[in-house]
Backbone as CSV, one residue per row, in Angstrom:
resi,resn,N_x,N_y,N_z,CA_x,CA_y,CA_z,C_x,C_y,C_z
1,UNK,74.689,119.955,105.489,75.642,119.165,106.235,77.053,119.748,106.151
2,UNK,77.355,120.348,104.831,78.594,120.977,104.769,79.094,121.786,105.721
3,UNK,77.846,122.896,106.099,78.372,124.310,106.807,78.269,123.149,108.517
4,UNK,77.371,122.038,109.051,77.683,121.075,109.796,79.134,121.250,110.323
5,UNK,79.819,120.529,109.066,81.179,119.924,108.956,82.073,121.331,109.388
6,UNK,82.054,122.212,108.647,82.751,123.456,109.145,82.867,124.295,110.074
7,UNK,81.642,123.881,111.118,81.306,124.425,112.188,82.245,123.461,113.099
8,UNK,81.960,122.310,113.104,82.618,120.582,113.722,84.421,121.094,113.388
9,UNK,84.917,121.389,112.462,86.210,121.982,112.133,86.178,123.097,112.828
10,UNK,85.294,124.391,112.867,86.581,125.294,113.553,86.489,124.943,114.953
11,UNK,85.707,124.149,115.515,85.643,123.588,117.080,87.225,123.333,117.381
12,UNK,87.496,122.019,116.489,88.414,121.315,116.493,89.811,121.963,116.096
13,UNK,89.561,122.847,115.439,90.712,123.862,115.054,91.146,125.007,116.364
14,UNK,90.054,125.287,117.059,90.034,126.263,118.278,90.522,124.653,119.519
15,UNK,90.837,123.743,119.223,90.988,123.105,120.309,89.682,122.525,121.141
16,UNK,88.895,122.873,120.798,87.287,122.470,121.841,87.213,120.854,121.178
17,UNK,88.025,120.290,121.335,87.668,118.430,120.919,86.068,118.232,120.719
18,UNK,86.077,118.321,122.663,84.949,117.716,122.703,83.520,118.275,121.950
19,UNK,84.012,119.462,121.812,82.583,120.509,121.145,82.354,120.094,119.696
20,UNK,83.851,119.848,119.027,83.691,119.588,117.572,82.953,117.930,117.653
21,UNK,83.260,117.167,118.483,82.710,115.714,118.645,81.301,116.022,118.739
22,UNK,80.360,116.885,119.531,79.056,117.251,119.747,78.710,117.252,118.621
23,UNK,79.345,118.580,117.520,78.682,118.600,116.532,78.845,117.959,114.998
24,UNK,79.987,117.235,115.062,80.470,116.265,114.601,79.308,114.662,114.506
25,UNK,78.936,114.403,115.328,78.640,113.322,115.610,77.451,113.139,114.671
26,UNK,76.075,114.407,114.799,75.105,113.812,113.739,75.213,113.970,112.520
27,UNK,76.737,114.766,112.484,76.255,114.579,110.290,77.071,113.147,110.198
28,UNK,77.828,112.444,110.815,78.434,111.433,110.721,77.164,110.301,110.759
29,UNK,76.345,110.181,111.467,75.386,110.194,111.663,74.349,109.745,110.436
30,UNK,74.110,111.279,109.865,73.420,111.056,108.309,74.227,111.038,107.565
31,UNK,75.029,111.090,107.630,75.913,111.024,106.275,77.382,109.772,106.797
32,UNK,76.846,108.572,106.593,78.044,107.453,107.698,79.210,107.135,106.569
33,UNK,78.830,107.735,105.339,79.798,107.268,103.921,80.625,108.608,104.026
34,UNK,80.613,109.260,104.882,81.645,110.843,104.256,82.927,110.940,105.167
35,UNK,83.760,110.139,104.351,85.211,109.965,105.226,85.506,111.499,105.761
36,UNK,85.610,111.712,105.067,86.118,113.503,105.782,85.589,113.553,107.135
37,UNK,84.535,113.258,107.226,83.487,113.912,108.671,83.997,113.071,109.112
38,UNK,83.517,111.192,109.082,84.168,110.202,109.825,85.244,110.849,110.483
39,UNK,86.674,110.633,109.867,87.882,110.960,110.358,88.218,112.438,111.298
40,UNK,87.335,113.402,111.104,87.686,114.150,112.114,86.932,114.065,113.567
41,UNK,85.319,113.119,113.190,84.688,113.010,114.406,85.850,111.826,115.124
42,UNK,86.358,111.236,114.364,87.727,110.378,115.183,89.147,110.684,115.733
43,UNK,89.395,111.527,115.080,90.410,112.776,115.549,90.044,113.548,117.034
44,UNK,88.638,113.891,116.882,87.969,115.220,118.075,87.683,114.084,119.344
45,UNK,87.705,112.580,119.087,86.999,111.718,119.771,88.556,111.106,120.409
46,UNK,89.906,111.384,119.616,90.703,111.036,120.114,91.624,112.085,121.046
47,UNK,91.126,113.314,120.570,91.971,114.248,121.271,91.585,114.626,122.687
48,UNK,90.178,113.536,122.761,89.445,114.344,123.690,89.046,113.131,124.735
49,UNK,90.204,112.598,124.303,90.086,110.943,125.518,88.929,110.208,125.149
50,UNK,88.061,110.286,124.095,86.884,109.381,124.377,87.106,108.204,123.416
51,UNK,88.022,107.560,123.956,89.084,106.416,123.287,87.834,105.218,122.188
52,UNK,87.053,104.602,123.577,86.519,103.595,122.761,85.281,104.627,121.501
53,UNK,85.351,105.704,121.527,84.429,106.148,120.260,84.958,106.321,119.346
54,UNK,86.836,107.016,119.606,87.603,107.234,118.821,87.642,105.863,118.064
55,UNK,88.288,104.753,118.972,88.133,103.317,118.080,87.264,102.482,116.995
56,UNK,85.472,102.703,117.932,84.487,103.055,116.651,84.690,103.509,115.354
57,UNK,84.782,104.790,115.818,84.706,105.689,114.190,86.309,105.685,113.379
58,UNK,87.464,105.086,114.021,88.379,104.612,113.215,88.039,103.345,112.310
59,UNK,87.501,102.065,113.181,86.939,101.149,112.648,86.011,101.433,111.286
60,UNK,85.409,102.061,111.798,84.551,102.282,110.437,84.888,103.059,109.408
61,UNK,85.934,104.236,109.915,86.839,104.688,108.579,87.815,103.753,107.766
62,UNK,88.334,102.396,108.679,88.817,101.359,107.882,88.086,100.731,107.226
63,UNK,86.868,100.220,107.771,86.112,99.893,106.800,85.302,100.406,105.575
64,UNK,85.410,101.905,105.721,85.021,102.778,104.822,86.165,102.542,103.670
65,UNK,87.374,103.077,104.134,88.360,102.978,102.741,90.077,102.142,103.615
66,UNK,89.556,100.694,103.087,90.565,100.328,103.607,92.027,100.489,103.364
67,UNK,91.884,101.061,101.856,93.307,101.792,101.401,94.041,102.535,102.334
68,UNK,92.880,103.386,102.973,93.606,104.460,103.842,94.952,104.047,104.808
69,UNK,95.905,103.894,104.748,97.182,103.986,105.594,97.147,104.797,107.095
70,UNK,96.519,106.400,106.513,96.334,106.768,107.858,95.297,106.628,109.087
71,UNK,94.400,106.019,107.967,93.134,105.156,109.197,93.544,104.245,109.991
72,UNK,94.234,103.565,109.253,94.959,102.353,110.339,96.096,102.640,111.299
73,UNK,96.800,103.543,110.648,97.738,104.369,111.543,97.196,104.892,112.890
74,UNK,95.591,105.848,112.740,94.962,106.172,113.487,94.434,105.100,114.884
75,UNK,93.935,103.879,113.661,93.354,102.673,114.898,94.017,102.452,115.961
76,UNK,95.551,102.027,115.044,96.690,101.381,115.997,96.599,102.219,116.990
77,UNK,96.998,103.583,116.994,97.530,104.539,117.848,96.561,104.905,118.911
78,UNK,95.200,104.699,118.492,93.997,104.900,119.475,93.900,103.311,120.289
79,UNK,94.282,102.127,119.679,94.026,100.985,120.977,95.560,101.162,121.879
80,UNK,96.906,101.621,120.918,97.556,101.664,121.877,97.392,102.391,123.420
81,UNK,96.767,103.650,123.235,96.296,104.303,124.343,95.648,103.569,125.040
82,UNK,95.178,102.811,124.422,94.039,102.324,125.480,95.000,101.023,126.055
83,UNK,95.955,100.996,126.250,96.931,99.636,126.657,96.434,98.789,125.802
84,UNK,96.612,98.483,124.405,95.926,97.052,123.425,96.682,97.039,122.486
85,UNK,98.083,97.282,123.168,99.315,96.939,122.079,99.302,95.840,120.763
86,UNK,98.733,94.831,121.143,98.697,93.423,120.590,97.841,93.081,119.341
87,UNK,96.600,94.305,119.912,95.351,94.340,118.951,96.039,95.720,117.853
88,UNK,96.841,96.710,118.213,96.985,97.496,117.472,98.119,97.025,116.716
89,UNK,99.071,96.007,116.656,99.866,95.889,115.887,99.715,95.230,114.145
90,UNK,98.593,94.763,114.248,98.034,94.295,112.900,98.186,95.661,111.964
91,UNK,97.314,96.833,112.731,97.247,97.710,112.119,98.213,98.589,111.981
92,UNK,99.134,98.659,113.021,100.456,99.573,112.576,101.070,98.995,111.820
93,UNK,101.174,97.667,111.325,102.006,96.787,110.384,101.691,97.320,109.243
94,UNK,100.260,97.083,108.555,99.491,97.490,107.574,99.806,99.149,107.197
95,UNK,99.873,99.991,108.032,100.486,101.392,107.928,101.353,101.421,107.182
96,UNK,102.587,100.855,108.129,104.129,100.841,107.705,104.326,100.410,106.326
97,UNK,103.601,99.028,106.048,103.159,98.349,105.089,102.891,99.778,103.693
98,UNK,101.708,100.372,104.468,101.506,101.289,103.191,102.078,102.426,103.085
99,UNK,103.168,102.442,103.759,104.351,103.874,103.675,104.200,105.106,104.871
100,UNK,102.856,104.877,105.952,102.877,105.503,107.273,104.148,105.204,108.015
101,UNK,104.971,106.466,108.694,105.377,106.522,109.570,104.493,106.413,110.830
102,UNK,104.561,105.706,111.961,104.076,105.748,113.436,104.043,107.111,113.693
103,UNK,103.333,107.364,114.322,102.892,108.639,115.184,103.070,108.893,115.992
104,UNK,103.798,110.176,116.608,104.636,110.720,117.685,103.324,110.903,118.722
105,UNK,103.199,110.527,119.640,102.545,110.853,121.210,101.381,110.946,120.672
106,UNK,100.224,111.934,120.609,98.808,112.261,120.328,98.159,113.042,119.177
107,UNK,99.641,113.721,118.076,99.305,114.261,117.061,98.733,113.325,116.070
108,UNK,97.427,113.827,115.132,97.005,113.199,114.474,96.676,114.166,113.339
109,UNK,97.508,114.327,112.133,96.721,115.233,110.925,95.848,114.760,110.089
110,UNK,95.110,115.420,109.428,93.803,115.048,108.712,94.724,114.772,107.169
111,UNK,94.152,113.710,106.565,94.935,113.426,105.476,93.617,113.093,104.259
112,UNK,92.590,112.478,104.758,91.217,112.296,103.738,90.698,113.497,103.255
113,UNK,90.051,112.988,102.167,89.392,114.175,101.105,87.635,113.973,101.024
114,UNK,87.555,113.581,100.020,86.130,113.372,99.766,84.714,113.685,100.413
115,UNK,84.512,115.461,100.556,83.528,115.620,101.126,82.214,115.876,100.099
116,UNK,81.593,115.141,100.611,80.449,114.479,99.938,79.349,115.900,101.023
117,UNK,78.668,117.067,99.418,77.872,117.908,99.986,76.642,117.399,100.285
C-alpha cells in the first residue's frame, strides 16, 4: 500500500489531481484509518473539482482525528466552494479556534503524518 501511496503522491505532485484521486482512492479504500492517504485523496479530490468527494473524505478525516485543525480548515474551505458558507463556518471557527489561519483561494498543504505501512 505504501509504494500505492507514493505513486498517488507523485500524481499529485506532477499536478495530475485527478490521476492521483484514481490511484488514491483504493488504498483509502483498504486502509480507511491512514490519515496520510485520507487527506491527500482529499486534497487530489479538491484540486480537481470533485467537491462533494473532496467533502466525503474531509468528513471522514475529521472524524478520523478530530484534533486535526487542518482537516477542518480543509472541510470549511471545500463546502465554501461549493456555495455552503453557513455549513462551513462551524468548521472554520473550530480551525481558528485551533490556531489555523483561513486559506487563501485553492491552496491546500499536507500537514498529517501517520503512515500506517
Amino acid at each position: 500500500m505504501y509504494q500505492e501511496f507514493q505513486r498517488g503522491q507523485m500524481f499529485f505532485e506532477a499536478k495530475d489531481y485527478a490521476g492521483a484521486a484514481r490511484v488514491l482512492a483504493p488504498v483509502v479504500e483498504q486502509e480507511p484509518g491512514n490519515r496520510a492517504s485520507v487527506e491527500l485523496l482529499g486534497r487530489a479530490y479538491f484540486h480537481s473539482a470533485q467537491l462533494r468527494r473532496a467533502e466525503e473524505t474531509f468528513r471522514a478525516l475529521v472524524e478520523l482525528d478530530p484534533g486535526n485543525a487542518w482537516a477542518h480548515e480543509a472541510l470549511a474551505r471545500t463546502l465554501e466552494r461549493q456555495n455552503r458558507g453557513a455549513e462551513a463556518a462551524p468548521f472554520r471557527a473550530l480551525a481558528r479556534a485551533m490556531g489555523v489561519d483561513p486559506a487563501d483561494g485553492t491552496e491546500m498543504s499536507v500537514t498529517a503524518g501517520d503512515l500506517v505501512g
